[in-house]
Backbone bond lengths (Angstrom), bond angles and torsions (degrees), N, CA, C in turn:
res aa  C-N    CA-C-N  psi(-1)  N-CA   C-N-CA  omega(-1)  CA-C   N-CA-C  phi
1 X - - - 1.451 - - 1.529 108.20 -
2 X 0.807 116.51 118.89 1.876 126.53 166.30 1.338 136.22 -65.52
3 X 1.109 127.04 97.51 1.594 115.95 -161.82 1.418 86.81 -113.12
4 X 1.902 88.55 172.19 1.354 115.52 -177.36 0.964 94.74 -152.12
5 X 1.984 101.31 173.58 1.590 120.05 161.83 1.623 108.29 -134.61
6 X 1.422 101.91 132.39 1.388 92.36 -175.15 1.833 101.63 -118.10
7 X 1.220 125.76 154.46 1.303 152.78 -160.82 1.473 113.56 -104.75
8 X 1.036 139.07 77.37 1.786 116.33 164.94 1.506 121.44 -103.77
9 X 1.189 96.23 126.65 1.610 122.94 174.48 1.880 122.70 -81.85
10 X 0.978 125.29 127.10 1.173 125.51 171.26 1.580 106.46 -82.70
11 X 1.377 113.68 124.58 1.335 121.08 -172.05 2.113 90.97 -105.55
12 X 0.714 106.70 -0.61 2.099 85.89 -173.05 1.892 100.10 -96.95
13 X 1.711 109.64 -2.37 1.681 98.99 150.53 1.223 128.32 -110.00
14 X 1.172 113.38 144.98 1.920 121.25 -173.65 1.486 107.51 -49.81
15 X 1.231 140.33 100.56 1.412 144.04 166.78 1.447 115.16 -94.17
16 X 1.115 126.39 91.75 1.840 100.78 157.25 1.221 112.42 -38.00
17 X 1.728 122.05 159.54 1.060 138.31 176.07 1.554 120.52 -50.01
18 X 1.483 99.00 -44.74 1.600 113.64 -177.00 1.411 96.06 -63.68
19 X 1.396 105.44 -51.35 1.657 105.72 -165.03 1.931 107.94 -41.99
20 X 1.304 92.97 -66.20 1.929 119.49 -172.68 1.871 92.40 -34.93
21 X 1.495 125.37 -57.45 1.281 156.46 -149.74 1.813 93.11 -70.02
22 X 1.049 108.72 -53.77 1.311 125.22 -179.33 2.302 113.44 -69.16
23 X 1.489 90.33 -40.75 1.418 88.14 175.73 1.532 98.45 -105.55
24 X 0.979 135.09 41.99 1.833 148.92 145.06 1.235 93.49 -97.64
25 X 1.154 128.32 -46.57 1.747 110.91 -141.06 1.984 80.91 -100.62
26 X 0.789 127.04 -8.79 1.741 126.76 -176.60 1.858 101.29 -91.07
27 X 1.390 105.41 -54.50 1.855 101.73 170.03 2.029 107.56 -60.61
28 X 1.305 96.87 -34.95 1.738 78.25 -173.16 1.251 110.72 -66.63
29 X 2.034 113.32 -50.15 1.540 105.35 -158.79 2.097 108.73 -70.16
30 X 1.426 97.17 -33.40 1.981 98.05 173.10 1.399 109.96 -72.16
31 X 1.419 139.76 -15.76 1.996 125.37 152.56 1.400 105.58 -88.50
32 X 1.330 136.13 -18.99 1.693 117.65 157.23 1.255 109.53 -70.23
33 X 1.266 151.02 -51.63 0.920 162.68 -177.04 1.946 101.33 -53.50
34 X 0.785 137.69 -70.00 1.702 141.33 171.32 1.462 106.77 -52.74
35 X 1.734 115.53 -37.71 1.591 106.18 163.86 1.378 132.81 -54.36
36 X 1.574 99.80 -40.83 1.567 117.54 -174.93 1.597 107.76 -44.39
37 X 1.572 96.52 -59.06 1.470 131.83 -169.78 1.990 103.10 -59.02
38 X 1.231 124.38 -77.25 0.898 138.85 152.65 1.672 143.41 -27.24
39 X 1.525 114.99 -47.73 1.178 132.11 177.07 1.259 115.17 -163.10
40 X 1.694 104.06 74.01 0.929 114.21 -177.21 2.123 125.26 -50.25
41 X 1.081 93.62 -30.36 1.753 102.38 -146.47 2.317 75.23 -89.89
42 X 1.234 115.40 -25.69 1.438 97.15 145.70 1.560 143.19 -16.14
43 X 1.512 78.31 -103.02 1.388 114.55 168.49 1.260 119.40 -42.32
44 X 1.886 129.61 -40.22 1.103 123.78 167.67 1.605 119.02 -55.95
45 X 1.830 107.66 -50.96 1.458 122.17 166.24 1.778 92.93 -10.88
46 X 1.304 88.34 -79.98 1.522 94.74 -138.87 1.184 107.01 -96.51
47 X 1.463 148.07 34.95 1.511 153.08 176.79 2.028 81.93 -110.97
48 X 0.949 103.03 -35.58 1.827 98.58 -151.82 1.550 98.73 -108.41
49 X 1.690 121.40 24.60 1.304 131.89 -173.16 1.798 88.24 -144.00
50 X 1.217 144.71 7.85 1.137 121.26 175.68 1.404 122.90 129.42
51 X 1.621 106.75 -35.56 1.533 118.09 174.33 1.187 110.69 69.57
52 X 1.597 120.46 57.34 1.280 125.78 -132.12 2.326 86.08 -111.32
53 X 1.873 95.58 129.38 1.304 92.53 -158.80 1.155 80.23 -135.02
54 X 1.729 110.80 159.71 1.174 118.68 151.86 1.675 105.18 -142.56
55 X 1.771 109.04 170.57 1.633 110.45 -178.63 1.640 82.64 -130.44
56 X 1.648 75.77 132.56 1.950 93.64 167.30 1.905 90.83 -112.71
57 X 1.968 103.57 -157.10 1.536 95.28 -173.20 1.739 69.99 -144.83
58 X 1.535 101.36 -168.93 1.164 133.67 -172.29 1.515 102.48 -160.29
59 X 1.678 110.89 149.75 1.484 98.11 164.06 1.608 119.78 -108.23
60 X 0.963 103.81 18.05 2.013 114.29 -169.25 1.413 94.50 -128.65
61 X 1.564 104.03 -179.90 1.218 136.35 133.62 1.654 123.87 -64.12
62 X 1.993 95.45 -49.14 1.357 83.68 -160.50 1.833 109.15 -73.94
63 X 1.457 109.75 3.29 1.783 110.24 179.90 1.369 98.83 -62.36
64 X 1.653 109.88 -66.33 1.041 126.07 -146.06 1.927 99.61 -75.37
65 X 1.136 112.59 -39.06 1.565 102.31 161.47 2.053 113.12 -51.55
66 X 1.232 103.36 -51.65 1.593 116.63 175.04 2.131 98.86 -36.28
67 X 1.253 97.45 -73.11 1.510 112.10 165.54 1.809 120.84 -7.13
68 X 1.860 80.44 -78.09 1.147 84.62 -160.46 2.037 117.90 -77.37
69 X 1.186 105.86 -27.85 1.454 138.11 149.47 1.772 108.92 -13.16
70 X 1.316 95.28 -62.71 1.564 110.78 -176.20 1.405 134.35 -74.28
71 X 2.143 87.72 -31.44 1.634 102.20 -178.51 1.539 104.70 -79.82
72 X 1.498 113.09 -26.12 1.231 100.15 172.63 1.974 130.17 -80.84
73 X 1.120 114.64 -14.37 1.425 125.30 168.65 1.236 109.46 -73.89
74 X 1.409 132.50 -28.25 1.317 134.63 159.07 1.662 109.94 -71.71
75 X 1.204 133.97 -28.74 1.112 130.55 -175.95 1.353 135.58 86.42
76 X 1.224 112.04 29.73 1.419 150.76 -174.87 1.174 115.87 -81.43
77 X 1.501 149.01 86.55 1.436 164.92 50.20 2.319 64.20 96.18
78 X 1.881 94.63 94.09 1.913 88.31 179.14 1.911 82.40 -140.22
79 X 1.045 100.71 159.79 1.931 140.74 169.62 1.201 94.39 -120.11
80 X 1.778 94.30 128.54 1.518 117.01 148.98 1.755 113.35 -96.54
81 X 1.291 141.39 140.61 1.501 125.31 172.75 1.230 87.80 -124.93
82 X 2.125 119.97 118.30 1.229 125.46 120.75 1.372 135.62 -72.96
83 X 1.272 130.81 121.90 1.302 119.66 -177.58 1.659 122.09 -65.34
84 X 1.367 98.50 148.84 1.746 95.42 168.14 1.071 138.83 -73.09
85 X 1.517 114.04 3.19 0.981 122.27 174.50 2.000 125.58 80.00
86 X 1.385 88.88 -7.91 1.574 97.43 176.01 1.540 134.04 -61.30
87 X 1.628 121.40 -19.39 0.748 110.26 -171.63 2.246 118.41 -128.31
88 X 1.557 79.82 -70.91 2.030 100.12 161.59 1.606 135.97 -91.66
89 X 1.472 98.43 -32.52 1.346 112.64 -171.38 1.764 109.70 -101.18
90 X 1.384 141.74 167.57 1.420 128.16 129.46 1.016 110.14 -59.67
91 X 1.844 110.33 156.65 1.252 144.92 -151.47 2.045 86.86 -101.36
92 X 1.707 89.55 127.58 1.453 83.87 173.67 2.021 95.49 115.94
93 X 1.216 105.27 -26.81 1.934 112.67 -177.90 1.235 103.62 -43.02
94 X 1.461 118.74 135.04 1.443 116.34 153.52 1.373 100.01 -83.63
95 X 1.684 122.20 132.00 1.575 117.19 169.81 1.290 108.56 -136.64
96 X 1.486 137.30 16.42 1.503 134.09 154.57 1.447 107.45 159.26
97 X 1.396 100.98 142.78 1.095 130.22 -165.37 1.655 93.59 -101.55
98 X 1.669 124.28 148.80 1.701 146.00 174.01 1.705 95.32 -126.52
99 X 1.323 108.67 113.85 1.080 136.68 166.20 1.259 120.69 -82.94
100 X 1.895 152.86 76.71 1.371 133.40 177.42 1.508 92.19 104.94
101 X 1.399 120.95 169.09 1.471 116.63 32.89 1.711 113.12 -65.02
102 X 1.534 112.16 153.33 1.349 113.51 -168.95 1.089 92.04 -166.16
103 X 1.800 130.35 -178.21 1.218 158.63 -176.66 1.775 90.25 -83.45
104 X 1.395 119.18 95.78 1.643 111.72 149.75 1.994 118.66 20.21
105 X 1.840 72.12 -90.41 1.311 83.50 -170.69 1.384 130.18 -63.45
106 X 1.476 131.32 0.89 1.673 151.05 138.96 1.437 117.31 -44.03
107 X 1.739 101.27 -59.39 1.222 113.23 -171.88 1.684 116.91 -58.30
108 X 1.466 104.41 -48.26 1.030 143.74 179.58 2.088 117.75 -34.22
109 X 1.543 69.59 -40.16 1.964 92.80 178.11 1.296 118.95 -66.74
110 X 1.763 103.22 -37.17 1.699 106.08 173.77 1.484 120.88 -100.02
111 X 1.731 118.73 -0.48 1.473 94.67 -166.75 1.941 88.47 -148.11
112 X 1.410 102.60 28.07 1.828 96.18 -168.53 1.712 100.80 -82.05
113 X 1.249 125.86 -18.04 1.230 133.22 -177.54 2.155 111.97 -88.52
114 X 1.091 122.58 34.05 1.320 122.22 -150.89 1.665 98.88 -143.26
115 X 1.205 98.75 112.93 1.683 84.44 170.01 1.721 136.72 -86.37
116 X 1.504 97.60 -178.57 1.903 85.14 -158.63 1.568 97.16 -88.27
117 X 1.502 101.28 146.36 1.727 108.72 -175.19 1.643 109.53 -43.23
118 X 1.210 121.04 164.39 1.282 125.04 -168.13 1.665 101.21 -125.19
């Protein structure tokens, strides 16, 4: 079985790169982290196959709420990231949602129509 983790970014707020980089690496390690916990035989899949990730974008909130909404009714090992507000954004931002690790073809259901961040 093939798992993945997929990444969505809200592109309609100003991120520096580091910033975006920083709330990727915060949605991946808190939905690996709930996989471990959750679905385990997942998470093994795919930690010991590559840790195989990708980042799509969104241009809202309300997508990426849409997103995350869905991965969880499917039952999908999902991260919400509000920011703290410490540095670029207000405190309280939704700025990307971590989908899986999961079976592809799960993941696939909520985010296969989405293109990859730019």
């Amino acid at each position: 079985m093939e798992c993945k983790q997929v990444i969505v970014v809200r592109t309609d707020i100003k991120m520096s790169r580091g910033k975006i980089a920083a709330q990727v690496a915060h949605a991946s390690l808190s939905a690996a982290l709930r996989a471990m916990k959750e679905k385990p035989e997942w998470f093994d899949e795919w930690f010991n196959l590559g840790q195989k990730k990708v980042v799509l974008q969104v241009e809202s909130e309300e997508e990426l709420m849409k997103l995350y909404r869905r991965a969880i009714e499917l039952g999908l090992p999902t991260s919400l990231i509000e920011d703290m507000g410490l540095t670029e954004i207000p405190p309280g931002t939704k700025t990307a949602v971590a989908i899986g690790p999961a079976p592809t073809v799960e993941v696939d259901k909520v985010t296969k129509k989405l293109k990859l961040l730019k």
